[in-house]
DRENNUMAR-23149 format. One record per residue: x, y, z of N, C-alpha, C in turn; residue in three letters. Coordinates in pm, whole numbers, padded with zeros to 5 digits, always signed. Atoms other than C-alpha are relative to their C-alpha. Example, Ala and Ser with C-alpha at 12.3 -4.5 7.8 and 13.67 -1.06 7.14 Angstrom:
REM residues 2
+00089-00119+00000+01230-00450+00780+00090+00120+00000ALA;-00082-00119-00006+01367-00106+00714-00077+00109+00073SER;
REM end
This chain:
REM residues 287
+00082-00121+00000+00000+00000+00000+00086+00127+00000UNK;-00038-00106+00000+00263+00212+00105+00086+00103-00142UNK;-00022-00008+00151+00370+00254-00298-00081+00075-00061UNK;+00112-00079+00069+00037+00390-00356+00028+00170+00014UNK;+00017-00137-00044+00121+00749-00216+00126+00053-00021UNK;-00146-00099+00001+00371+01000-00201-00050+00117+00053UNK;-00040-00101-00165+00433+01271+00035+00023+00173-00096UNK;-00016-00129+00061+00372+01676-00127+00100+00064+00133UNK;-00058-00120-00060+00490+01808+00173+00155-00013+00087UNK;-00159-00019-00001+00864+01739+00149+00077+00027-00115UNK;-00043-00074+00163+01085+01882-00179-00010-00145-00077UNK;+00007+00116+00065+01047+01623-00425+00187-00069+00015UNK;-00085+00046+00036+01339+01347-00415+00122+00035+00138UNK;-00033+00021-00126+01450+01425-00008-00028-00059+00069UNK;+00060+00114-00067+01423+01090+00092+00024-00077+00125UNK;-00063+00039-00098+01672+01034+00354-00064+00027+00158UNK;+00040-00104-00089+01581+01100+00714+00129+00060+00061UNK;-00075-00092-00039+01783+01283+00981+00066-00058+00024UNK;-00121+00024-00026+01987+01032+01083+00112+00012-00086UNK;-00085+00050+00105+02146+00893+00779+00056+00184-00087UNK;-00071-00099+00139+02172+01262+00573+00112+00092+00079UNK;-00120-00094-00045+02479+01489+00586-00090+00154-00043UNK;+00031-00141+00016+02272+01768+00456-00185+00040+00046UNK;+00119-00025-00040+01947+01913+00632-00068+00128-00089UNK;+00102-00153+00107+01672+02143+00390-00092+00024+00094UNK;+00161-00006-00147+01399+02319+00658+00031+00168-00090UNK;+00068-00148+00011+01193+02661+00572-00034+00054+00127UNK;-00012-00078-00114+01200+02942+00712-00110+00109-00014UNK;+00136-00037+00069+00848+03099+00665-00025+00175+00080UNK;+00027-00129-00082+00929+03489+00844+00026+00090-00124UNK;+00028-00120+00080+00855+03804+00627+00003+00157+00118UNK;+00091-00095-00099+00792+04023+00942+00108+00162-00059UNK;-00054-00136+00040+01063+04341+00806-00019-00018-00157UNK;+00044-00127+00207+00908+04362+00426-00005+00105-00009UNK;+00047-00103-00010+00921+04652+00346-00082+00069-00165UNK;+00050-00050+00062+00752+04647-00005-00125-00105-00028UNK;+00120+00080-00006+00503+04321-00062+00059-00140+00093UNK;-00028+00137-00074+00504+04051+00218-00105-00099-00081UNK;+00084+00163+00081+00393+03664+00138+00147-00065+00016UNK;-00073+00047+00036+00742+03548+00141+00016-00137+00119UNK;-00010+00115-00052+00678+03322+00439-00073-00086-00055UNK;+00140+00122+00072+00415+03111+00257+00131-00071-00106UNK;-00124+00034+00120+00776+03072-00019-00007-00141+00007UNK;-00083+00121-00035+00926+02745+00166-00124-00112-00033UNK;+00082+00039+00023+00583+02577+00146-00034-00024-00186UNK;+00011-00017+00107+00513+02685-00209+00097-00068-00109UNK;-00149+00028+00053+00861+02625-00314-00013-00188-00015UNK;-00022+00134+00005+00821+02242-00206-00126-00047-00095UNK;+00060+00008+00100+00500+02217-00422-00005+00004-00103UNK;-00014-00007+00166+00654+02314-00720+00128-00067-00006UNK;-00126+00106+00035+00970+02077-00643-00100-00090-00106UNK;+00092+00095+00067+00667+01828-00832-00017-00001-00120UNK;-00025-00058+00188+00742+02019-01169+00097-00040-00063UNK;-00125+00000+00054+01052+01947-01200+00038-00180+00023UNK;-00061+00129+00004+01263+01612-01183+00087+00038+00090UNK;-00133-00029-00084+01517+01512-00933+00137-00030-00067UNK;-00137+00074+00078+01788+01418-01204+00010+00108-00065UNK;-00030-00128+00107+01979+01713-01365+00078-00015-00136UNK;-00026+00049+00152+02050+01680-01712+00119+00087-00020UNK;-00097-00111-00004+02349+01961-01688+00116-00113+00090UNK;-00119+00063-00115+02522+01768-01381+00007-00156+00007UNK;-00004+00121+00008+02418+01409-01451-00027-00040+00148UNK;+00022-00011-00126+02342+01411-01077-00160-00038+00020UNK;+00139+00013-00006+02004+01310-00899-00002+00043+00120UNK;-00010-00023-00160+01899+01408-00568-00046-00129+00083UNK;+00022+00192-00101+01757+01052-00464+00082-00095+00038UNK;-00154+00096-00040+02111+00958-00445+00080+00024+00095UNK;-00055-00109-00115+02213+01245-00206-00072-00070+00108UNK;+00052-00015-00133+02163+01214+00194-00061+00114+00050UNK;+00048-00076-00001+01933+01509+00203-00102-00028+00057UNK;+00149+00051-00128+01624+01530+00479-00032+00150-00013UNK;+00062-00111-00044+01373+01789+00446-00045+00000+00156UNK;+00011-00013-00158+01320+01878+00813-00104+00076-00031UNK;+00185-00085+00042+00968+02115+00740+00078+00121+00000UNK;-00028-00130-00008+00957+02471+00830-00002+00028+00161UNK;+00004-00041-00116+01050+02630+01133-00108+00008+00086UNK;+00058-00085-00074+00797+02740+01385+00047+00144+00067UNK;-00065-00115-00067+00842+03090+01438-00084+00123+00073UNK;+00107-00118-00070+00666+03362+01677-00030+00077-00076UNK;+00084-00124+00097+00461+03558+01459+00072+00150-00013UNK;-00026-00170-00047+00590+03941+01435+00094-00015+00105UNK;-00117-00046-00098+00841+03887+01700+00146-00023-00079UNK;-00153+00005+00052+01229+03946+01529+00054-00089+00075UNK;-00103+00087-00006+01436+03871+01738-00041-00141+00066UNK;+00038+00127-00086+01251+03558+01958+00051-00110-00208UNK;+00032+00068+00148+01229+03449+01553+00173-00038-00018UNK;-00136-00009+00017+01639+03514+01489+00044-00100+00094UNK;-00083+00109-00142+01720+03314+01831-00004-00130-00051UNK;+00058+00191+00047+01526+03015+01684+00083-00034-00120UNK;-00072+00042+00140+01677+03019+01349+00124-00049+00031UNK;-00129+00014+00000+02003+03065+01477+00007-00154+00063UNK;-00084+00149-00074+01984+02743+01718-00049-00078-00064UNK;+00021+00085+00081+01835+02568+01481+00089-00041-00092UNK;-00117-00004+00132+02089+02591+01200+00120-00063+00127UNK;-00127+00067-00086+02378+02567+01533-00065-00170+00028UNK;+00027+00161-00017+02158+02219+01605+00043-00083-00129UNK;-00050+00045+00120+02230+02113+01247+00149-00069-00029UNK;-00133+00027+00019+02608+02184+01256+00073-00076+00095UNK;-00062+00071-00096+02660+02053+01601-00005-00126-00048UNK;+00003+00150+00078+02576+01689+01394+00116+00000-00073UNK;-00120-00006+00120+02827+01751+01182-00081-00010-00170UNK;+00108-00043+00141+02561+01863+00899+00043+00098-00023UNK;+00032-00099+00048+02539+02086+00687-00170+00042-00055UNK;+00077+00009-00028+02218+02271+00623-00019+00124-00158UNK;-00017-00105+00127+02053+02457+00282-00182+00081+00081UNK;+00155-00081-00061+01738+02710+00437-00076+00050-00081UNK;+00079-00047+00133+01473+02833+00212-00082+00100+00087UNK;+00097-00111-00056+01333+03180+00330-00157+00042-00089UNK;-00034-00142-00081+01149+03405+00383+00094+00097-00040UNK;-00116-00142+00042+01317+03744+00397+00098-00021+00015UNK;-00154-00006-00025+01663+03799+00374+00018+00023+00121UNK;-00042-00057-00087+01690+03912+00721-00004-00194+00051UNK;-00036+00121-00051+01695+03500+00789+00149-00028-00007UNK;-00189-00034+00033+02062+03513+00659+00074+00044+00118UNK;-00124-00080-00148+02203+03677+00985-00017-00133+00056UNK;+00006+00149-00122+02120+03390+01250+00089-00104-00116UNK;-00074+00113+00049+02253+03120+00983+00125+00012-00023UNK;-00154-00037+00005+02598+03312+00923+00062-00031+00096UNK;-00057+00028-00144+02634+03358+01295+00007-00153+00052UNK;-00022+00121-00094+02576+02978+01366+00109-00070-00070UNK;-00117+00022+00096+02840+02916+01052+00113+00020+00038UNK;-00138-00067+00003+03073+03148+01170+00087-00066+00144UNK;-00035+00116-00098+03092+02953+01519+00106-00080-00018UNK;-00058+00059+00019+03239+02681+01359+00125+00065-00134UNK;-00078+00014+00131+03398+02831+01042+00081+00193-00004UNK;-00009-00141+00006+03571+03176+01151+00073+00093-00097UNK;-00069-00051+00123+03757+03255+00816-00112+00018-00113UNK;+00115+00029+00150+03422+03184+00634+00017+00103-00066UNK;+00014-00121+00087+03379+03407+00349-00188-00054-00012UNK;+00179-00004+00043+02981+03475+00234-00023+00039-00151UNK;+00004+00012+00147+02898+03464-00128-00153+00076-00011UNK;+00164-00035+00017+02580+03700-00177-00064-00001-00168UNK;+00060+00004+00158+02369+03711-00520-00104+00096+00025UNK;+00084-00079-00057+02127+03975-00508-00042+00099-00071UNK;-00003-00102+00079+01968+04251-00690-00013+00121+00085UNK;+00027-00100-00111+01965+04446-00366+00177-00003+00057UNK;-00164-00041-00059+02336+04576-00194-00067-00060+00125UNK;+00016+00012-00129+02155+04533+00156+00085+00075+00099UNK;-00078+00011-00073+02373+04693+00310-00011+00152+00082UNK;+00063-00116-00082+02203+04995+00477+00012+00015+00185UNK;-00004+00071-00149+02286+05036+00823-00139+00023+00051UNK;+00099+00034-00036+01961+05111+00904-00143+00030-00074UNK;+00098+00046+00063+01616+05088+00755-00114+00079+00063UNK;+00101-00065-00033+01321+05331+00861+00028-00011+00190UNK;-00035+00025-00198+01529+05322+01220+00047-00132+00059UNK;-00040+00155-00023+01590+04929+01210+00157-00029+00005UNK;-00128+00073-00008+01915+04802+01240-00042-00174-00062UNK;+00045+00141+00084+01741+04441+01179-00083+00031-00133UNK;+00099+00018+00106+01606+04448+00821+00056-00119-00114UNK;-00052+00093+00115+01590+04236+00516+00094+00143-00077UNK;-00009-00055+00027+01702+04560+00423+00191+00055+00064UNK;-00149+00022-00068+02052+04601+00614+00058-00137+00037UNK;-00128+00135-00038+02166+04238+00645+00126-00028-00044UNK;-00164+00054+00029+02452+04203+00470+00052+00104+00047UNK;-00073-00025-00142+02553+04491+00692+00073-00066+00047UNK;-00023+00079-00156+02523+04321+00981+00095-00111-00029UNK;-00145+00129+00030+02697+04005+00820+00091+00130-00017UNK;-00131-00046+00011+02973+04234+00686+00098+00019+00150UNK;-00065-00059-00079+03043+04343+01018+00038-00101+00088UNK;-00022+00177-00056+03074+03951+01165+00117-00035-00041UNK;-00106+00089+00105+03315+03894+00882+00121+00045+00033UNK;-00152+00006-00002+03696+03935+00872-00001+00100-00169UNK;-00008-00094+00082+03752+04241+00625+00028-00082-00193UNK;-00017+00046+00166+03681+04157+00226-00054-00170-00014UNK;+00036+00102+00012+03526+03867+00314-00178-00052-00030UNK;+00142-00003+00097+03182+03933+00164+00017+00049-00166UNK;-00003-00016+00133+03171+03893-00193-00145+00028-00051UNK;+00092-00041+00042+02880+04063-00368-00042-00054-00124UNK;-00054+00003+00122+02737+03976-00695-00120+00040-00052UNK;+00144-00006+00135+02436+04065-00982-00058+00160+00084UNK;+00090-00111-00122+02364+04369-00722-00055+00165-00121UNK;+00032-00049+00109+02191+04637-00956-00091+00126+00084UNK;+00083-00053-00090+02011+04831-00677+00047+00033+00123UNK;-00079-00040-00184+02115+05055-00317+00014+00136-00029UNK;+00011-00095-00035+02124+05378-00204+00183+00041-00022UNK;-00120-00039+00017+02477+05612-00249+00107-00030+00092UNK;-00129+00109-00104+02621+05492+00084+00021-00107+00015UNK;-00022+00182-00002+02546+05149+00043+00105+00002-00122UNK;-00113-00005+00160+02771+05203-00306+00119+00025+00100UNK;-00196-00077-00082+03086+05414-00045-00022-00115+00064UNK;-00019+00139-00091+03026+05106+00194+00066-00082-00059UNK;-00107+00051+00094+03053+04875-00068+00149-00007-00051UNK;-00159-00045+00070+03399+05016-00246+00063+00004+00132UNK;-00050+00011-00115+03520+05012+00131+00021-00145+00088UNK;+00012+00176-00109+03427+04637+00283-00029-00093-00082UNK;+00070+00131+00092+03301+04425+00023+00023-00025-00103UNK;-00054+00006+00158+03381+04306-00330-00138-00074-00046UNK;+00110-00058+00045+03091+04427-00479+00061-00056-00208UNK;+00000+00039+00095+03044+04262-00843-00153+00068-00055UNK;+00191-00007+00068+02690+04451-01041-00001-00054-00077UNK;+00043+00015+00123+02495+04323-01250+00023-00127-00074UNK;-00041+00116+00080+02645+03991-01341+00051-00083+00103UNK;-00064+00100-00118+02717+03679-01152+00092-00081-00058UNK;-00081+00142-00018+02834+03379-01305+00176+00052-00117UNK;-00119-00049+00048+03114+03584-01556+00101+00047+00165UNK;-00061-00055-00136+03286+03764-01188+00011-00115+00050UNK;-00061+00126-00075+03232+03428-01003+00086-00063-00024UNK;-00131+00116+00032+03430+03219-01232+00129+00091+00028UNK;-00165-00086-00005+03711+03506-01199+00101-00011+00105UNK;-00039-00015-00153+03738+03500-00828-00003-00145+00051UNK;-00042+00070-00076+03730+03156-00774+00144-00076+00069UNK;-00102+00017-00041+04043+03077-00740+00042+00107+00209UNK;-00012-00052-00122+04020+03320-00421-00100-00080+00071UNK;+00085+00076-00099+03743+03134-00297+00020-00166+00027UNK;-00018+00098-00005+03824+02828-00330+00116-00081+00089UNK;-00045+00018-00129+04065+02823-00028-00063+00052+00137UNK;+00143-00040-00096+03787+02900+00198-00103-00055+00038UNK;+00127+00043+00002+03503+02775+00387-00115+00148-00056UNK;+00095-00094+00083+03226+02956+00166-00155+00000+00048UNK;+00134+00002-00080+02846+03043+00302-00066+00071-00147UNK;+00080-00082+00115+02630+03143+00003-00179+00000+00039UNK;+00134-00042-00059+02317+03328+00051-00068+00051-00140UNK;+00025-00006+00153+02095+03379-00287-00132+00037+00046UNK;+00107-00096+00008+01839+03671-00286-00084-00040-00141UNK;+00055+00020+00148+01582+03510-00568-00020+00096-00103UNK;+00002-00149+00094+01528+03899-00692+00129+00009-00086UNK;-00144-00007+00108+01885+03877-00872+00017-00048-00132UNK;+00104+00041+00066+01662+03687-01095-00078+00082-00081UNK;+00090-00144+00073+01499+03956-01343-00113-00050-00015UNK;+00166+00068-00012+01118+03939-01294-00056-00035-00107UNK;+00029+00092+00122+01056+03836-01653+00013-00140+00019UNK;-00001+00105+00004+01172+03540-01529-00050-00098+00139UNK;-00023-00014-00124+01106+03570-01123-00112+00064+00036UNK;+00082-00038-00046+00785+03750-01083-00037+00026+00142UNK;+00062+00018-00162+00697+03633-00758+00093+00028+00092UNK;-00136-00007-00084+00956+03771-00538-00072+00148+00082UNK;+00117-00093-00059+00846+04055-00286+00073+00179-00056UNK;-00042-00136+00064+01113+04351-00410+00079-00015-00175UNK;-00062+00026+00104+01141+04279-00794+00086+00138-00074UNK;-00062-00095+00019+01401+04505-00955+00042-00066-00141UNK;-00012+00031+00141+01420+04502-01356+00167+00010-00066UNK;-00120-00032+00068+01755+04449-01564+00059-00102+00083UNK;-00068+00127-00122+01842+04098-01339+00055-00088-00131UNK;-00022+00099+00051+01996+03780-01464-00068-00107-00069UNK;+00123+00165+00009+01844+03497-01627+00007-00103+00054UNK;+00031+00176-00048+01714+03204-01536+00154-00092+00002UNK;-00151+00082+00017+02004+03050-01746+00110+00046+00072UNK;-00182+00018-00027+02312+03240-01584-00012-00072+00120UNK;+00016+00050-00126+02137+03156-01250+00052-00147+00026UNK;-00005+00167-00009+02104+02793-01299+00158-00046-00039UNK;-00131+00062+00054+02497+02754-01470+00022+00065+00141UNK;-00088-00008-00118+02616+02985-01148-00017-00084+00098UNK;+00071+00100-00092+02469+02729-00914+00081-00120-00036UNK;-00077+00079-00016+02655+02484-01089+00139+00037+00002UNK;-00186-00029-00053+02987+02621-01052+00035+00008+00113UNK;-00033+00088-00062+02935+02589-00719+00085-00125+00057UNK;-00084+00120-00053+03097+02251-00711+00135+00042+00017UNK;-00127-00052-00014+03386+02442-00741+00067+00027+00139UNK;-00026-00050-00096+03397+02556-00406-00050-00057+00151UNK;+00001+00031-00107+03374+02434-00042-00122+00080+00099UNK;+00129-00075-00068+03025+02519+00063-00056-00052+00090UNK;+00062+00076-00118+02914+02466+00411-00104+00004+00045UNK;+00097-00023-00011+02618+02577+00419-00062+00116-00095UNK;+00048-00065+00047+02348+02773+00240-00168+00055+00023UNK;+00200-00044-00043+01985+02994+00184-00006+00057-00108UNK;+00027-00079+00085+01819+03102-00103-00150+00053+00076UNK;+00085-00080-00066+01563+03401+00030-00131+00058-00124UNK;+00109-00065+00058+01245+03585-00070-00062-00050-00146UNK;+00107+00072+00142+01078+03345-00342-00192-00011+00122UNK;+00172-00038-00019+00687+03462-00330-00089-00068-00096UNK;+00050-00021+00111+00535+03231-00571-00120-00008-00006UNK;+00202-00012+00044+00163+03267-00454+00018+00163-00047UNK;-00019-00161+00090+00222+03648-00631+00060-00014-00145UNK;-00001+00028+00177+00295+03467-00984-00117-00106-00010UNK;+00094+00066+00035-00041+03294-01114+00068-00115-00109UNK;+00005+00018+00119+00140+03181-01386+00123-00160+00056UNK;-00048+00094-00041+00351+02960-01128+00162-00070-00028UNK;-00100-00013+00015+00672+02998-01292+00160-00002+00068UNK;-00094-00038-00047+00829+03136-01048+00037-00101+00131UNK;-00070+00156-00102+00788+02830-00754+00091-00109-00116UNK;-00034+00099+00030+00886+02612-01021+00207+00016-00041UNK;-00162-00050+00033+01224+02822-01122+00071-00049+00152UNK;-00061+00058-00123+01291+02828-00723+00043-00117+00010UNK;+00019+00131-00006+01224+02462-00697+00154-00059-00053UNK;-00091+00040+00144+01483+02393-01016+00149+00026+00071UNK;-00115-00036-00067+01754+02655-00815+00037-00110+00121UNK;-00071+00116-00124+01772+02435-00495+00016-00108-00041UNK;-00051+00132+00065+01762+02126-00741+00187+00030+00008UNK;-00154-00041+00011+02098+02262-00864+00062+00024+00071UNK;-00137-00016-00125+02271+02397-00567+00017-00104+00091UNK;-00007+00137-00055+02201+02104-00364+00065-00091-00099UNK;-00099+00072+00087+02343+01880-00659+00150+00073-00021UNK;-00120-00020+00001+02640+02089-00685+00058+00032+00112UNK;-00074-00012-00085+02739+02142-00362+00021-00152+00121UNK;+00023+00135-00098+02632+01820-00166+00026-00172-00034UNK;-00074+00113+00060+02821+01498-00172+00139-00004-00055UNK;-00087-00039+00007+03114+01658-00295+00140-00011+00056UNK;
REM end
């Protein structure tokens, strides 16, 4: 009987459980600092519904994910509207992960999930570098008075990190001091990811690496559903090849943020998500 069914509400082709996998997938369903259309906690949910579009075998990497030790763990529980009670949880959640000797890929929600998972990274990995993708700089120190926003996080990471150790990339969008910040702490790449990545790996590739992937970096022609879309992004395609270059590099963990795809009818845009964590999970896990 048990042949007859199958299970929607884990990513398609995460079959392992927690003992056996080296790598843990769990959503992270908080939106609470949007500051232009929330929905992005409903993403992680959505996101695993449209894993069902896709296949778990990548025709690029020859790879499957039913072969990987990968365990969807669900979605967090997180206090409604409360930040930081929300941040505490994330963070010991992700540190419960690594204390296994896991690694862990998170599916937001807002970018402001990215802080707690650096900090429980950086614990163990204090040279890490952070790999952002993004059509947003983030890097505002503060946000209508916030210091916590999806809107200043890579801030806040920058200021965790060990100088030059945030690499920027596809960023196409930010205010004039987030630009002087930038040219000061960060190696800031616009507008283009996977040409700059291949350049620099050789620097990254003696490094534990943390990559964090803002779905907006994504041009909404192809990305709709995202909560701050910003026009003149990447495609689909560079997305999906930078994801596999990946393997290149020593990735200990990861999060791709703010995929909204109940705000595309057309459904596109869970199924692109879906496709991205196919790929980064195949190129980074098992490795």
């Amino acid at each position: 009987m048990a042949d007859w069914f199958y299970r929607t509400d884990r990513f398609l082709g995460m079959n392992s459980g927690w003992p056996a996998a080296d790598w843990i997938y769990f959503g992270i369903p908080m939106d609470f600092t949007a500051s232009f259309q929330p929905g992005s906690r409903f993403g992680p949910a959505r996101v695993r519904e449209s894993s069902y579009a896709v296949e778990t075998y990548s025709w690029a990497q020859d790879r499957d994910l039913e072969t990987l030790n990968i365990h969807d763990a669900g979605d967090l529980e997180l206090p409604f509207g409360n930040v930081l009670a929300s941040l505490d949880r994330i963070r010991d959640a992700a540190d419960s992960v690594l204390a296994e000797g896991k690694r862990f890929f998170g599916l937001g929600g807002e970018h402001l999930v990215t802080l707690p998972l650096v900090e429980a990274v950086l614990k163990r990995y204090p040279d890490l570098v952070v790999v952002h993708w993004d059509a947003h700089a983030d890097l505002r120190d503060q946000y209508m008075g916030e210091r916590l926003s999806h809107a200043t996080v890579l801030r806040r990471v920058a200021e965790r990190l060990q100088p030059g150790h945030l690499y920027q990339f596809g960023i196409r969008s930010g205010t004039a001091d987030e630009a002087r910040f930038a040219q000061k702490h960060t190696r800031l790449y616009p507008h283009e990811v996977l040409r700059p990545l291949t350049e620099v790996m050789d620097e990254l590739r003696v490094r534990p690496v943390y990559v964090t992937i803002d779905i907006d970096v994504v041009d909404p022609a192809f990305m709709p559903g995202t909560g701050t879309p910003e026009p003149g992004g990447i495609s689909s395609q560079e997305a999906l090849a930078a994801l596999r270059a990946l393997s290149q590099l020593t990735v200990v963990s990861m999060d791709l943020v703010e995929a909204m795809p109940a705000h595309d009818m057309s459904q596109r845009s869970g199924v692109l998500a879906a496709k991205m964590v196919r790929e980064g999970l195949l190129a980074i896990a098992g490795r």
